[in-house]
SEGU-123881 format. One record per atom (N, C-alpha, C, O, CB): x, y, z; residue in three letters. Coordinates in steps of 0.02 Angstrom, whole numbers, plus 50000, padded with zeros to 5 digits. Glycine has a CB too. Layout:
BEGIN
XYZALA/...
This chain:
BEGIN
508534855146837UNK/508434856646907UNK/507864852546935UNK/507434849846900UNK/508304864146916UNK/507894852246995UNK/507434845347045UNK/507174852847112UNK/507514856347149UNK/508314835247100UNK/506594852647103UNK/506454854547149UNK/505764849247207UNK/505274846447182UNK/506334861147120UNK/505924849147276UNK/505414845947317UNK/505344848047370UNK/505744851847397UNK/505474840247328UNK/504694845647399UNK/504434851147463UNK/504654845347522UNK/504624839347511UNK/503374853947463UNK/504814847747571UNK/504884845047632UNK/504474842847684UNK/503934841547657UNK/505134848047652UNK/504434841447751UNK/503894843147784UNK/504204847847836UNK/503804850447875UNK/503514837047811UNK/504834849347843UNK/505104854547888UNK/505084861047824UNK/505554864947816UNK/505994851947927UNK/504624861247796UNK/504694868547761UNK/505324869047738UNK/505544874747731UNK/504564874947808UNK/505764863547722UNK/506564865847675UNK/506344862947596UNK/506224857147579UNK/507504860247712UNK/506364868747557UNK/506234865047478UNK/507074866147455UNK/507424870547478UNK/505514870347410UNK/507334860247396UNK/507854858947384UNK/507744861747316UNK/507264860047281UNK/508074852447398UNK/508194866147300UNK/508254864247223UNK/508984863647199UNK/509394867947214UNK/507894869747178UNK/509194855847142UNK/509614856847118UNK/509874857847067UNK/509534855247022UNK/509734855147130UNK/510554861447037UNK/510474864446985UNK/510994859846942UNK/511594861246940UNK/510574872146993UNK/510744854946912UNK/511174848646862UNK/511404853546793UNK/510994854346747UNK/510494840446829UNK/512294857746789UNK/512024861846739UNK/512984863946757UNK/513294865046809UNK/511134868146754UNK/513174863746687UNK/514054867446693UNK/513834873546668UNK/513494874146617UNK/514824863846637UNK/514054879146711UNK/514154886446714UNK/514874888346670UNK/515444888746691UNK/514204888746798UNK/514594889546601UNK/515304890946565UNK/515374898446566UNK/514944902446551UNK/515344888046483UNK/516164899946590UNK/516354908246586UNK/517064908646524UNK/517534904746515UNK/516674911846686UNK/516894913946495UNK/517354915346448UNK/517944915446486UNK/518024916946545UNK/517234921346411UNK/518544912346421UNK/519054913646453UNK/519464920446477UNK/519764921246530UNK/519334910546424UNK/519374924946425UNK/519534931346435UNK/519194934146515UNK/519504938646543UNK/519234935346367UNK/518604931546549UNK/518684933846587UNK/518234942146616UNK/518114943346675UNK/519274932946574UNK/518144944746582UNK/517894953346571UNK/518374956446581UNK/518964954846589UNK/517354956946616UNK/517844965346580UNK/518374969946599UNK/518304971246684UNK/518124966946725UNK/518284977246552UNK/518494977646697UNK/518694979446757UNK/518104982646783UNK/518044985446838UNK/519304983546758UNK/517634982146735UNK/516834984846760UNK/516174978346771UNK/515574978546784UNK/516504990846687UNK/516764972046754UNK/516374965646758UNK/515904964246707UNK/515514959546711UNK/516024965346817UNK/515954969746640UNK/515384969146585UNK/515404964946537UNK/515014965946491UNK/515264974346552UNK/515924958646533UNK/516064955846474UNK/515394953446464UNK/514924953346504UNK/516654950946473UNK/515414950946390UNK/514924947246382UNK/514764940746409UNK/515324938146412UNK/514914947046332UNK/514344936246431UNK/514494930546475UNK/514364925046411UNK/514204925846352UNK/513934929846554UNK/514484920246443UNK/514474913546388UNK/514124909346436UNK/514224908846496UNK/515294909646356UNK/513694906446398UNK/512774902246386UNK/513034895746437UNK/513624894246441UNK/512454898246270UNK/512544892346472UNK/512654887146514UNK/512494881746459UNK/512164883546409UNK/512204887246585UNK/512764873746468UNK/512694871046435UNK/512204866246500UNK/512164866646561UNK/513304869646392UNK/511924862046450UNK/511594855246489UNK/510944855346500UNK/510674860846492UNK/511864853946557UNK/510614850946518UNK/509674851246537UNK/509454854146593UNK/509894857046625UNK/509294844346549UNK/508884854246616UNK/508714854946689UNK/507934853146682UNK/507644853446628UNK/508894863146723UNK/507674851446730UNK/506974851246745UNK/506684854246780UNK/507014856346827UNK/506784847146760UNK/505964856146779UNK/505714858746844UNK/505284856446881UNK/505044851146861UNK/505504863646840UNK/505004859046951UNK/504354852346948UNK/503644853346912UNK/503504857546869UNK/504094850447028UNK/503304849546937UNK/502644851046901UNK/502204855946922UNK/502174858046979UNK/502274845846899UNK/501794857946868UNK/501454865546867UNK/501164865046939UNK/501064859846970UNK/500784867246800UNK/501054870646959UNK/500714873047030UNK/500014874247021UNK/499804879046989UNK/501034879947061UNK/499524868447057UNK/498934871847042UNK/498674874147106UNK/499084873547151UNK/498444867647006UNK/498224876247121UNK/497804880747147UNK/497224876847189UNK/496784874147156UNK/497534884947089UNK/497184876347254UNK/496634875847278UNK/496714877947347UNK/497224880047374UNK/496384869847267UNK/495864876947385UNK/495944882547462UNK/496014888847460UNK/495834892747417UNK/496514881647506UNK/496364890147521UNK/496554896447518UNK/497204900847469UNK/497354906747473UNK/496664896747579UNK/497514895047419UNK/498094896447375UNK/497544899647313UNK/497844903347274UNK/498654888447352UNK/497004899047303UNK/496784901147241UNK/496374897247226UNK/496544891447232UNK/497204901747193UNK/495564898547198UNK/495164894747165UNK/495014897847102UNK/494954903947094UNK/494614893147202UNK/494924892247046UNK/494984892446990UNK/494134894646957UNK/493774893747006UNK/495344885546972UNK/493734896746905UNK/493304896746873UNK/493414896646823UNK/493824900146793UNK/492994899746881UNK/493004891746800UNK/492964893046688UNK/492514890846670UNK/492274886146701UNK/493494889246625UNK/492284892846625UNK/491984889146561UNK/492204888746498UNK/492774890946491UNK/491454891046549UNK/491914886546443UNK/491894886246363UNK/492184893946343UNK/492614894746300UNK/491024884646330UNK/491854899646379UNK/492034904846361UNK/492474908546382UNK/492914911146347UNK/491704907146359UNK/492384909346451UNK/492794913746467UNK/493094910646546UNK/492694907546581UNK/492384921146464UNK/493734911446567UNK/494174908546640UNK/494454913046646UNK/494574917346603UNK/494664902246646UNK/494664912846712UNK/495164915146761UNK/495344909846808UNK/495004905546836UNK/494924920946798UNK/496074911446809UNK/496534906646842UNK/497244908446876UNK/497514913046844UNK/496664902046793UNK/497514906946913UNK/497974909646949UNK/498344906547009UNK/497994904947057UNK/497704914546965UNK/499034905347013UNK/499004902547088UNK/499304907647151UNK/499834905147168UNK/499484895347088UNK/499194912547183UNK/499444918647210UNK/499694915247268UNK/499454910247296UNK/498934924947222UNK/500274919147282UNK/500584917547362UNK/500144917647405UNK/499714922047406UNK/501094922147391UNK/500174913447441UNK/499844914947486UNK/500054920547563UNK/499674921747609UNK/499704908747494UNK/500784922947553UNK/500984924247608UNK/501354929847576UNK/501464930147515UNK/501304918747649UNK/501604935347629UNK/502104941047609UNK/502384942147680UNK/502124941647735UNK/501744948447572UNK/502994943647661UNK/503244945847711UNK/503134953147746UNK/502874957247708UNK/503784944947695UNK/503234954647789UNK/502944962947791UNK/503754965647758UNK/504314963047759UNK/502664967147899UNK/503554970647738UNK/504104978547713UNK/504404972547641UNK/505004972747628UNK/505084982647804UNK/504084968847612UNK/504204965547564UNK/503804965947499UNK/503214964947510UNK/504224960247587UNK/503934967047439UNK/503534969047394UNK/502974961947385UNK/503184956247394UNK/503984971447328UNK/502344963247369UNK/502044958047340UNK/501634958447278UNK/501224963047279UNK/501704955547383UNK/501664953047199UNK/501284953447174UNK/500884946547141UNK/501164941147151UNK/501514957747144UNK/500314946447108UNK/500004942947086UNK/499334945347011UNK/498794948247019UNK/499824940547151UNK/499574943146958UNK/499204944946904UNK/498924936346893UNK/499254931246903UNK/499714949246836UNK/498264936946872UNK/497854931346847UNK/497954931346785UNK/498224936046755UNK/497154931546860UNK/497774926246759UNK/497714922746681UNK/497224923246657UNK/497004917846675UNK/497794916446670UNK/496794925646624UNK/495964926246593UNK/496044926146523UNK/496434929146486UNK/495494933646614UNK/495504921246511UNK/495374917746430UNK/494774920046435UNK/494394919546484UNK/495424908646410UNK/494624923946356UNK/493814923046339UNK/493954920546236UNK/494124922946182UNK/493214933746359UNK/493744914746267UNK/493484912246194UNK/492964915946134UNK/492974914446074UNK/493124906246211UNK/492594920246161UNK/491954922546154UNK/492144929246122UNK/491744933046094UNK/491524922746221UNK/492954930546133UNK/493194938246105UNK/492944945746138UNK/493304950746137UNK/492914938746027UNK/492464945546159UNK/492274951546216UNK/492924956846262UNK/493324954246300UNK/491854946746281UNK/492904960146256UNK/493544963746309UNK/493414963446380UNK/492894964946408UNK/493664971946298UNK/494034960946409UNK/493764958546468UNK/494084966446535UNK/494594970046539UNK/494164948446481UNK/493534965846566UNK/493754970446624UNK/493694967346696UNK/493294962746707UNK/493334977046624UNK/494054969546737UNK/494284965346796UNK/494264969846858UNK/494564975246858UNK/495044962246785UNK/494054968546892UNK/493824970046977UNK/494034965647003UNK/494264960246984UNK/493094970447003UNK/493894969447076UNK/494184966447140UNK/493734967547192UNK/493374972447183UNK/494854969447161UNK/493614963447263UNK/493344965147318UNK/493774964947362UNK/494334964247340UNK/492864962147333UNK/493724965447422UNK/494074963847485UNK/494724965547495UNK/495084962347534UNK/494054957647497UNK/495014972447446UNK/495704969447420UNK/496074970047499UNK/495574969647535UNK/496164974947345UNK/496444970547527UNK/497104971547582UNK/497124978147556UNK/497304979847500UNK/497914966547576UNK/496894982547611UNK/497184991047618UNK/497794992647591UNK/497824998147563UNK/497304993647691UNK/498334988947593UNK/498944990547566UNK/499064990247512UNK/499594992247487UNK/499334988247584UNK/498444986847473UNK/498634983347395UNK/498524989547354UNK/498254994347381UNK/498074975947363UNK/498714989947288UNK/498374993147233UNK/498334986047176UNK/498634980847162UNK/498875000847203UNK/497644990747152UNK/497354983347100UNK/497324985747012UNK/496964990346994UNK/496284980647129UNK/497594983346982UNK/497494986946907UNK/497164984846877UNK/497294979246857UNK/497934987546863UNK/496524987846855UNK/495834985746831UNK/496064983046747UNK/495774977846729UNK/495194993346836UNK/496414985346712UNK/496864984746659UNK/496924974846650UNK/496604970646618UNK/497694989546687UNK/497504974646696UNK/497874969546694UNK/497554964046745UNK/497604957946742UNK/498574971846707UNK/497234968046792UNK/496924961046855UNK/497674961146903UNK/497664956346941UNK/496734949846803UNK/498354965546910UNK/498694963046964UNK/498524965547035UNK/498144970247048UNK/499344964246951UNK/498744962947066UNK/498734966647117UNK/499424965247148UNK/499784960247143UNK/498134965347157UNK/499524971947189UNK/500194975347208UNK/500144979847267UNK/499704983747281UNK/500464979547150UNK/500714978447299UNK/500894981347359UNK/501334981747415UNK/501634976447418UNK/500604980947377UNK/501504985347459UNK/501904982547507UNK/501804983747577UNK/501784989247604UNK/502494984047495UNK/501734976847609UNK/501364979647682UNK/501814981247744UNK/502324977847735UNK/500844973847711UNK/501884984447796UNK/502014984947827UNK/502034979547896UNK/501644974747899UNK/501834989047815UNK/502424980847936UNK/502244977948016UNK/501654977248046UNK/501514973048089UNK/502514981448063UNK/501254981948020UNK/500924986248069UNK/500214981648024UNK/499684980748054UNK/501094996948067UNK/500294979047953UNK/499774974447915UNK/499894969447927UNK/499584965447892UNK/499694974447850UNK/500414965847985UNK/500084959648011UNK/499474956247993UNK/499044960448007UNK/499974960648066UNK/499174951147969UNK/498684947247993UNK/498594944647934UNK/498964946047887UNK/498114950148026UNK/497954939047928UNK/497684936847872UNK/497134939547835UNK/496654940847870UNK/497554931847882UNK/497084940347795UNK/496914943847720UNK/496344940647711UNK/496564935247691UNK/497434942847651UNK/495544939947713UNK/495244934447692UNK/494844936547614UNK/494644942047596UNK/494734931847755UNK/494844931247583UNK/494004931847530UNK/494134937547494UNK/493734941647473UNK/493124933347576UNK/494934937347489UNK/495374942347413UNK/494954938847362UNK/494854932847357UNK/496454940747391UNK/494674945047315UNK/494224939747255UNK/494284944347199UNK/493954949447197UNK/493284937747271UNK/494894941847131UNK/494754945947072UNK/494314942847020UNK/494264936647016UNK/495374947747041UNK/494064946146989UNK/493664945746949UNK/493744948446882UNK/494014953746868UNK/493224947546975UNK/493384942646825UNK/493494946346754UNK/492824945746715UNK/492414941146719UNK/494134942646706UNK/492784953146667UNK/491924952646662UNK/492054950746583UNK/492574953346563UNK/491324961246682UNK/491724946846532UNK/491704948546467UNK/490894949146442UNK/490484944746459UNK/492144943046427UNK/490784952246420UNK/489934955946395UNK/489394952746483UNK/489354955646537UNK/489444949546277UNK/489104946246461UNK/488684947346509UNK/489004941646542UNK/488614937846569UNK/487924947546494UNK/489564940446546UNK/489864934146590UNK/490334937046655UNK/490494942946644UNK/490414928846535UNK/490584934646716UNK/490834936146770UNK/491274928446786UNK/490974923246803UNK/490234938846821UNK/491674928746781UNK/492094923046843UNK/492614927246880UNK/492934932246863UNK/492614915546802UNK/492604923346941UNK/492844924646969UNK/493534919847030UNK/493414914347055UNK/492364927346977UNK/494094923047037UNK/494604919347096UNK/494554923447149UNK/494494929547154UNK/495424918547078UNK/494624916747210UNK/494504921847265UNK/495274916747296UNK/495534911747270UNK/493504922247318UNK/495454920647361UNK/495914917847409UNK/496154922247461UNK/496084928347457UNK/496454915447377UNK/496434919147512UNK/496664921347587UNK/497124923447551UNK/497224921547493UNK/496814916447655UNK/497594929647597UNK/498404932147593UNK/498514933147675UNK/498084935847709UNK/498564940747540UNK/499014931147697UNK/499294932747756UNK/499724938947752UNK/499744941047694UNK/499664927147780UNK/500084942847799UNK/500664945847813UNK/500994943247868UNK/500714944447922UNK/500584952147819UNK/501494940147871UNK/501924939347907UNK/502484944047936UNK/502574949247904UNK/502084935447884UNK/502894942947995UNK/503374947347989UNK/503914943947992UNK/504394947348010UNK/503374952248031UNK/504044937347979UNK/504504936247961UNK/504554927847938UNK/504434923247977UNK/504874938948008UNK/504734926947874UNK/504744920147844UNK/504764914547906UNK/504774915747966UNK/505424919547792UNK/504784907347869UNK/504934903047942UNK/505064897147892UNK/505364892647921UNK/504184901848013UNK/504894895047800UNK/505144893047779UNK/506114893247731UNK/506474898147736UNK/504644892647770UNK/506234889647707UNK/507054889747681UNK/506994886647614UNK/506464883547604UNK/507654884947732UNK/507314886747579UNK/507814882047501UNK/508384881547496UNK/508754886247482UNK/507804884647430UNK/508634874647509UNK/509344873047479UNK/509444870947423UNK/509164866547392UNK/509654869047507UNK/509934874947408UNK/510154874947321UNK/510894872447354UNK/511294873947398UNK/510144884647259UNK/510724865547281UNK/511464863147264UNK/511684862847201UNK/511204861147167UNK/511584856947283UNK/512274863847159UNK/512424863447088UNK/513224860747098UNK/513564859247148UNK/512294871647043UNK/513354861047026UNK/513944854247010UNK/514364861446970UNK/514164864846923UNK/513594844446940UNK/515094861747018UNK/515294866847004UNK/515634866746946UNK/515824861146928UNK/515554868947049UNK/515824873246898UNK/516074873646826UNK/516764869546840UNK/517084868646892UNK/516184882246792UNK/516884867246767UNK/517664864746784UNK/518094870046732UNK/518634872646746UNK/517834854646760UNK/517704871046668UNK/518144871846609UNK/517914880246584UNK/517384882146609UNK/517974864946545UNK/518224884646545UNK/517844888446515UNK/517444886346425UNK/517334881146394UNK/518314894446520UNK/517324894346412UNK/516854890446350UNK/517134889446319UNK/516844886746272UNK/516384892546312UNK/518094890146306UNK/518464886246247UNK/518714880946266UNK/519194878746235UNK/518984889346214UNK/518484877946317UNK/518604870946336UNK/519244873546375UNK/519394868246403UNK/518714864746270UNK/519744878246397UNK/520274876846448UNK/519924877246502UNK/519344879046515UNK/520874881246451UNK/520574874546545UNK/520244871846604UNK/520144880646652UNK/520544885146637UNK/520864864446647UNK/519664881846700UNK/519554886946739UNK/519794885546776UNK/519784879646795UNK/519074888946753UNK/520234891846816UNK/520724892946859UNK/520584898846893UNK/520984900246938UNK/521334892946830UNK/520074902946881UNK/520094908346920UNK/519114908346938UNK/518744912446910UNK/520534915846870UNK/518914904146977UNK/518154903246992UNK/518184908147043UNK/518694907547077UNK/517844895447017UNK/517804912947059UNK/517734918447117UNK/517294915047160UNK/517454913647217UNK/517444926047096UNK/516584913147129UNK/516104911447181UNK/515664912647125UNK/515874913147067UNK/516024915547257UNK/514744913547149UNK/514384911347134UNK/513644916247127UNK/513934921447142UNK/514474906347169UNK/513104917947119UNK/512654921847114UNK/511984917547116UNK/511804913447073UNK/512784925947058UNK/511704918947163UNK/511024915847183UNK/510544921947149UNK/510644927647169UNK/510914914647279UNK/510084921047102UNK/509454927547087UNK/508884923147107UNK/508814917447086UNK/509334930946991UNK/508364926747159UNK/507694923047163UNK/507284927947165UNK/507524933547167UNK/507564918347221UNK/506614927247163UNK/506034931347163UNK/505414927447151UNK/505484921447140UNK/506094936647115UNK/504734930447151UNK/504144926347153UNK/503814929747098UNK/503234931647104UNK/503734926047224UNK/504104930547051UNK/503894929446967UNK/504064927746922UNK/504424932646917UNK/503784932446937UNK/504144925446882UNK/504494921746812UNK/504894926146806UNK/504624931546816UNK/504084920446740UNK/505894927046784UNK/505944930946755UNK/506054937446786UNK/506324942246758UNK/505554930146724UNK/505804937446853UNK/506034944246878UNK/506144942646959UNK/505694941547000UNK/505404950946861UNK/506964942746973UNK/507394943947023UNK/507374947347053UNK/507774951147026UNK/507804944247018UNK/507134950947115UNK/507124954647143UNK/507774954847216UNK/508044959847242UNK/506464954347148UNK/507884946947234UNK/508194947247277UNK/508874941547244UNK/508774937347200UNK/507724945847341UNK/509604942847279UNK/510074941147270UNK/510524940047317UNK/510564944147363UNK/510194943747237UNK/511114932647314UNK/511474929547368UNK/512074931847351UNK/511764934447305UNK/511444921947376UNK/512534933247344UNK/513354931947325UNK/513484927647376UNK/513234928047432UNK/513924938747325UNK/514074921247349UNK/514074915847365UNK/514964917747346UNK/515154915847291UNK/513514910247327UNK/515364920547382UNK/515884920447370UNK/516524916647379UNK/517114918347371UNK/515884923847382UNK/516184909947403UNK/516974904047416UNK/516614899047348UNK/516064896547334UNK/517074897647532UNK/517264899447319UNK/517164894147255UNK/517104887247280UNK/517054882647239UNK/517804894047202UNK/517104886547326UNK/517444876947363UNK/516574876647381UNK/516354871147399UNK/518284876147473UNK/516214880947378UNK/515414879147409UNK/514984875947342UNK/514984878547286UNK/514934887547442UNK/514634869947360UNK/514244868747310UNK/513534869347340UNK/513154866647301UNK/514404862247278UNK/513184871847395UNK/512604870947434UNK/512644877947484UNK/513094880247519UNK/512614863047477UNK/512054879747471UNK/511874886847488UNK/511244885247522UNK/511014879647508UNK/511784892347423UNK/510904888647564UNK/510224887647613UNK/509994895447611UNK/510354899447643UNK/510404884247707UNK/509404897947575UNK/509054903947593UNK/508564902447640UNK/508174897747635UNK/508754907147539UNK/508604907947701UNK/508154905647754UNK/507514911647757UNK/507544916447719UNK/508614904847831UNK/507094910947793UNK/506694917747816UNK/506244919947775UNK/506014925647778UNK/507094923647826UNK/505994913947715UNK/505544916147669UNK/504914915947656UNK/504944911647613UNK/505674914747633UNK/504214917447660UNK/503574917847661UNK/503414908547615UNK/503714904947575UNK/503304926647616UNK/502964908547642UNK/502494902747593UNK/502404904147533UNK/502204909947528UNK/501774901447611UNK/502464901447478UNK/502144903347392UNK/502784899747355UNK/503104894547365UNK/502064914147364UNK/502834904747308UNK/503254898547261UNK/503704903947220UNK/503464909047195UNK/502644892547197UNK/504514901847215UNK/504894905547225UNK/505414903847148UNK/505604898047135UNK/505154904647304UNK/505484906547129UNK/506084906347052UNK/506674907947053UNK/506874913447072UNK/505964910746995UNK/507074903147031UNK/507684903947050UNK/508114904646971UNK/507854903346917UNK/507894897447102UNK/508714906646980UNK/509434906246939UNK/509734904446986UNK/509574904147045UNK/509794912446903UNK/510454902646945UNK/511174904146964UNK/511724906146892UNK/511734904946831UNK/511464896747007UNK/512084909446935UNK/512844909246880UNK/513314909546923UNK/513364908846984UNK/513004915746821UNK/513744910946866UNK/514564908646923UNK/514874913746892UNK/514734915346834UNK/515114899546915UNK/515504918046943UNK/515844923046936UNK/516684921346953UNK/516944918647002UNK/515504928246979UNK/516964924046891UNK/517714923846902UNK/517994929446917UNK/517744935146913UNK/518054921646850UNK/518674927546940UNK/519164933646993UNK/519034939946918UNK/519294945446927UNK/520424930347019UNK/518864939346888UNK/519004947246843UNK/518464949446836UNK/518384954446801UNK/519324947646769UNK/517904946046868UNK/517124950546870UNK/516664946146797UNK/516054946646790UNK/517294962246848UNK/517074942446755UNK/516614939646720UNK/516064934746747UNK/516234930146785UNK/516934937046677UNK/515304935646726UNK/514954931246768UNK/514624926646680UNK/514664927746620UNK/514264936346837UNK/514324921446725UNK/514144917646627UNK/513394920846624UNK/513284926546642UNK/514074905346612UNK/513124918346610UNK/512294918446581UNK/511944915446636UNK/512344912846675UNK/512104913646506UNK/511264914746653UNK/510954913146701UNK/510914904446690UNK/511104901946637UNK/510304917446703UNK/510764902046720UNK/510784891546740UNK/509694894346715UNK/509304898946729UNK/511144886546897UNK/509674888346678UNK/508844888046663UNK/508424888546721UNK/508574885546772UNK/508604881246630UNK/507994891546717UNK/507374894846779UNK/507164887246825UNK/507104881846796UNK/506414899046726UNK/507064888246893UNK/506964882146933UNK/506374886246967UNK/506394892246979UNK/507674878846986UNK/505824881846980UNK/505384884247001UNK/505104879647080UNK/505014873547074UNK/504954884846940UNK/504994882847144UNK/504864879847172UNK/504284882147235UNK/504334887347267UNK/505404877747178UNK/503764877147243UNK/503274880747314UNK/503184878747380UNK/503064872847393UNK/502604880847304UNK/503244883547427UNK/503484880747479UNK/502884881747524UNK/502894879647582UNK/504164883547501UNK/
């Protein structure tokens, strides 16, 4: 997968990748087992952090690091957990200042979580978590906005299945399954893409930060395959 940023706020990602579905197809509850995508993909390069996206601290001993959205939509879930290393072995505990009224912060883990409303409009300033180990402190700080409604997009394109996984040819392609969300690994939101003849899809209306994608592909009997390798992209 190719992902790139635009200057009209459209990030592309495409998905270079055959979506193999069993031939059988599933059952009538769509539960078959799915069969594995074949082929490579890429992603782009790691997201780092600066400004108001996140500032970094470390030393020899102990860091924190993180790159948090910068943006949420209102009535939209938001989260962000930091990364903290202590070389030094100490147990580390983690605070917060400034958090956004709407947030909850887990002293545990360092996430923070929440979901804001309409009515939390505005920008967020000098969000700052923090991780302590014995007599050491670093700290990330950064802006969060609430928006009420996205103003960036991603077009996804992929190269549609031809064959199933015993090599006959597929004849019954239904359409398609978009999964995205703004954590590794966890989908929160989903497209059905139901004309097989489409190879290019456009999600619109989405906050600033950086967004994870799948796909798979679904046949007329509800069988869908396995997910297309994780595409990662920030907009």
């Amino acid at each position: 997968m190719h992902g790139s940023k635009s200057k009209n706020a459209l990030g592309t990602v495409t998905f270079l990748i055959t979506l193999l579905l069993a031939a059988c197809g599933g059952d009538d509850g769509g539960n078959s087992k799915p069969a594995g995508p074949s082929g490579s993909s890429t992603t782009p390069g790691s997201t780092g952090s600066t400004g108001t996206g996140g500032s970094t601290s470390t030393t020899a001993a102990l860091s924190i690091s993180g790159a948090p959205n910068r943006q949420v939509i209102a009535n939209q879930p938001y989260w962000f957990r930091p990364v903290a290393n202590n070389a030094g072995g100490a147990s580390l505990r983690f605070g917060i200042s400034n958090p956004p009224h709407w947030s909850t912060f887990n002293q545990v883990t360092g996430e923070v979580t929440g979901t804001p409303s309409y009515s939390d409009v505005g920008v967020y300033h000098g969000v700052t978590v923090t991780v302590t180990a014995g007599t050491q402190m670093r700290a990330l700080s950064f802006d969060l906005e609430v928006v009420q409604v996205g103003t960036n997009s991603i077009m996804i394109s992929w190269l549609a299945p031809t064959e199933n996984d015993d090599g006959t040819p597929l004849v019954n392609l239904a359409g398609y399954r978009i999964r995205y969300g703004q954590q590794s690994g966890l989908y929160n939101a989903m497209v059905n893409v139901d004309n097989p003849g489409l190879a290019t899809y456009v999600i619109n209306g989405l906050a600033a930060g950086t967004y994870y994608l799948v796909l798979s592909a679904v046949n007329t009997n509800g069988g869908e395959s396995t997910y297309s390798n994780e595409a990662h992209l920030s907009l």
